[in-house]
C-alpha positions in Angstrom: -64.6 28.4 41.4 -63.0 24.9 41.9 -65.0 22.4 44.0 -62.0 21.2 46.8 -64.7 18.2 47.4 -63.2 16.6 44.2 -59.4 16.7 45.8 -59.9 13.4 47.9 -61.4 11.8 44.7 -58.0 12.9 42.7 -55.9 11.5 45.7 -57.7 7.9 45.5 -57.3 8.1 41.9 -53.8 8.0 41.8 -53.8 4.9 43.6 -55.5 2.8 40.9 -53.3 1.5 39.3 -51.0 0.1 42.3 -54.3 -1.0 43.5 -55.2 -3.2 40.3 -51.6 -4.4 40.5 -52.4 -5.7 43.8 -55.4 -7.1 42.8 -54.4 -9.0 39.8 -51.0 -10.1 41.5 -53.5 -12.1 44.4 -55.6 -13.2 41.7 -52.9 -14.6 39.7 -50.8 -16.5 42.2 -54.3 -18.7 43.0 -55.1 -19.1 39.1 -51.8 -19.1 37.4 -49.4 -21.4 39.9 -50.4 -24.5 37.8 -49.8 -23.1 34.6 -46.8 -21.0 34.2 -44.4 -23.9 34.6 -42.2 -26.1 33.1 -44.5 -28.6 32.5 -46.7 -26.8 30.5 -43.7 -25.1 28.6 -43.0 -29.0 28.2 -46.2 -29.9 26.7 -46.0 -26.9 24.5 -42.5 -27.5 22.9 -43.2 -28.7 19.5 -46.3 -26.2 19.0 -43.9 -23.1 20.1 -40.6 -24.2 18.4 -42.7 -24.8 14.9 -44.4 -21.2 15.4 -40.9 -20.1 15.5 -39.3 -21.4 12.9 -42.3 -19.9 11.1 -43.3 -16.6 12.6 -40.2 -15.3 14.7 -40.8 -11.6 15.3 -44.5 -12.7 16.2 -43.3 -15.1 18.6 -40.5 -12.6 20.2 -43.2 -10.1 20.7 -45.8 -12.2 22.0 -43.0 -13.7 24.5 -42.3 -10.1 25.6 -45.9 -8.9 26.1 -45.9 -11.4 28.1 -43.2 -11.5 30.1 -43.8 -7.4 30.9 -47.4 -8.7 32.3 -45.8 -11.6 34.5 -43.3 -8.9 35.8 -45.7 -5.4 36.1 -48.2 -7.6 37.7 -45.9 -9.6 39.6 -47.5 -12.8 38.2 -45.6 -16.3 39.2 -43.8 -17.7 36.4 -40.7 -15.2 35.9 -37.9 -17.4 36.6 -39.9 -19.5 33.6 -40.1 -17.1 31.2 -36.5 -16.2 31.9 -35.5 -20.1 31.3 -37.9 -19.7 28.0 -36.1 -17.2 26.6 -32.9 -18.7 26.2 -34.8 -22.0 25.3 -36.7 -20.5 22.2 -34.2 -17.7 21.3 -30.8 -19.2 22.5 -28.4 -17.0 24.6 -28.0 -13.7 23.1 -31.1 -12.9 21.7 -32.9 -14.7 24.7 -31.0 -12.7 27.1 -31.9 -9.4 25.2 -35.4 -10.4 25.3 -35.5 -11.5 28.8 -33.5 -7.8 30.0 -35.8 -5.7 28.2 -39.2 -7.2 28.9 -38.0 -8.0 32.7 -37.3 -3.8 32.7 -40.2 -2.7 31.3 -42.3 -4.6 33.4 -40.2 -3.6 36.3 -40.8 0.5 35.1 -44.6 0.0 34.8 -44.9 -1.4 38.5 -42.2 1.3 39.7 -44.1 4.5 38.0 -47.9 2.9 38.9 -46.4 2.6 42.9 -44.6 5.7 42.9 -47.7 7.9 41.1 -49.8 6.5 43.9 -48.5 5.5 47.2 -45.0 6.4 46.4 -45.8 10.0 46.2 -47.4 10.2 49.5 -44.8 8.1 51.1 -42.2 10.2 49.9 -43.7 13.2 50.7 -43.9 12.2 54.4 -40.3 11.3 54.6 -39.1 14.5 53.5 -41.0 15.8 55.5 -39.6 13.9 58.3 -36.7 14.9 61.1 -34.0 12.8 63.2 -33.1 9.5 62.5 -35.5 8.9 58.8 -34.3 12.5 57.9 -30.8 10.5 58.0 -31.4 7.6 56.4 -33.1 9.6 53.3 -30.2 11.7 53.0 -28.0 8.6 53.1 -30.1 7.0 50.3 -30.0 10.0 48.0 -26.5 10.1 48.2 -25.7 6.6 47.4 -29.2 6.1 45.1 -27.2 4.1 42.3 -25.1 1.5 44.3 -28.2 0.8 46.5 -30.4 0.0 43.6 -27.5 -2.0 42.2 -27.5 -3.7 45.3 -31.2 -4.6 45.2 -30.6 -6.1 41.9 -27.7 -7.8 42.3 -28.5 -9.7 45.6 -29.8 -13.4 44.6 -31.9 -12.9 48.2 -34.0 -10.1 47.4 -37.0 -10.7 45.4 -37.6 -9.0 42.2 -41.0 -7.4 43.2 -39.4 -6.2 46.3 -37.2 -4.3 44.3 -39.1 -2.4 42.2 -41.7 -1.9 44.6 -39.1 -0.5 47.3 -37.5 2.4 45.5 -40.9 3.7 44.5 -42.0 3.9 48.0 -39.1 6.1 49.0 -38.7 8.0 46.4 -35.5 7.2 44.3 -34.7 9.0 40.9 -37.2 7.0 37.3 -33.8 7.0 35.2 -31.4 5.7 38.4 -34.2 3.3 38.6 -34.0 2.5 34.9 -30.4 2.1 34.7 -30.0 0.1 37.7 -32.6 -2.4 36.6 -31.4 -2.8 33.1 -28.1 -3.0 33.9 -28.3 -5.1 37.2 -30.4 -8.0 36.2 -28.0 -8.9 33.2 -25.6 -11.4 35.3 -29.2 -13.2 36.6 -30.6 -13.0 33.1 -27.7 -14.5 31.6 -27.6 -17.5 34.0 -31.8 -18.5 33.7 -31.0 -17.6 29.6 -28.1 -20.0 29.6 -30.7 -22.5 31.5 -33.1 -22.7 28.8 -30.4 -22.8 26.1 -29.9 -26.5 26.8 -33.7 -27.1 28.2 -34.2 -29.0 25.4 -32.2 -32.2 26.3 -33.3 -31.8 29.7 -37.2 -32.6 28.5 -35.6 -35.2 26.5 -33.9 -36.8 29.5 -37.3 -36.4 31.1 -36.2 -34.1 34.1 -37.0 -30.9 35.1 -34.5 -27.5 35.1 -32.4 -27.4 38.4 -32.6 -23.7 38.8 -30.6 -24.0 42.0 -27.8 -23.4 39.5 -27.5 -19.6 40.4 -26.7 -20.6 44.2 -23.2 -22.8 43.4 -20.2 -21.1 44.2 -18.9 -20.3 40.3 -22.0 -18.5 39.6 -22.7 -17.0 42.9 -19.4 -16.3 43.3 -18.9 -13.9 40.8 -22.6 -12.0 41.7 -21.2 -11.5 45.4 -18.2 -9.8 43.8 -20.5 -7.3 42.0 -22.4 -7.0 45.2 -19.0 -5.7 46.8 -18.0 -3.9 43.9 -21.4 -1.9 43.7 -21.0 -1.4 47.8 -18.1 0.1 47.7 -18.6 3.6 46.9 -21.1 3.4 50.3 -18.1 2.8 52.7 -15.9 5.1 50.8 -18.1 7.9 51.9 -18.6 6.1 54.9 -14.9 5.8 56.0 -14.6 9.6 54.4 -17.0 11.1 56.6 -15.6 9.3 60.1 -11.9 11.0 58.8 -14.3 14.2 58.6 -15.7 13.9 62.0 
């Protein structure tokens, strides 16, 4: 005969995992702030462009692992590691790199908050009537070009959206494609950054990333913004006809 005294045990367990997440995260942002910078990527140069030139793939996978653990446990230092990337690996490669380390990470956190809170969150709101009956119906139908949106605008933070979708319940592979897909355009401006990081060390300054907020880059973003809103007031204007 099963025990049912072991069921709230199985319920807390699922919540491990989001729960370390959390844990590490606050740890991180009052241990790591003063390290995962561009001055220590400074200090570092000649040590990481010599282990390059003499160990790539070893480099490109340490850079990954740990550029998944700065994004799964929402560590500070992403918009470095992007800017590293491009830096050590130049524009396409560090692009790749940055897009598929940035996604994984972004998967682990997503599957970690939807196994635990995500579930129970999710199960509530279908449960639910009226007006969050509505709005999950709404985001079911237009799953893709909301999590396009998430990743497309500049504003929202990148732990926001992966944590998000989790907690209401969106589709793993719409997640997936969304993410991979939707961070390229950010990926390729902080890649493109770090391409010509060196002679910015060299000049003795420090990486203006409020590049991504002037009007040719941001420009273009706000267009994809539109064009990945636009199948929401299609339906939108659709169903008014309807009504």
């Amino acid at each position: 005969m099963q025990d049912m005294t072991d069921t709230p045990n199985r319920g807390l367990t699922r919540h491990i995992p989001l729960i370390v997440i959390a844990a590490v995260a606050v740890i991180g942002s009052l241990t790591l702030g003063d390290y995962l910078t561009f001055e220590t990527l400074r200090a570092n140069r000649e040590a990481l462009l010599a282990f390059r030139d003499d160990n790539l793939i070893g480099l490109a996978a340490g850079f990954v692992a740990a550029y998944v653990t700065i994004v799964a446990f929402s560590l500070p230092g992403a918009a470095v590691a992007s800017v590293t990337g491009g830096f050590l690996f130049g524009l396409a490669a560090g692009t790749a790199l940055n897009v598929t380390s940035a996604t994984i990470g972004a998967c682990a956190i997503f599957l970690a908050a939807r196994w635990g809170l995500g579930a129970t969150l999710s199960a509530r709101l279908e449960a639910s009537e009226g007006t969050v009956k509505r709005l999950k119906e709404g985001l079911r139908e237009n799953e893709i070009s909301v999590l396009f949106l998430l990743r497309l605008v500049p504003a929202v933070p990148f732990f926001v959206a992966n944590l998000l979708p989790a907690l209401v319940g969106v589709k793993f592979r719409n997640f997936l494609l969304t993410t991979a897909l939707g961070i390229i355009p950010g990926a390729i401006v902080f890649t493109s950054i770090g391409v010509g990081l060196g002679e910015v060390f060299d000049r003795g300054e420090t990486p203006d990333l409020s590049l991504l907020w002037e009007p040719h880059i941001l420009g273009p973003i706000l267009g994809l913004c539109a064009l990945a809103a636009l199948p929401i007031l299609i339906k939108a204007v659709r169903g008014k006809k309807e009504i």
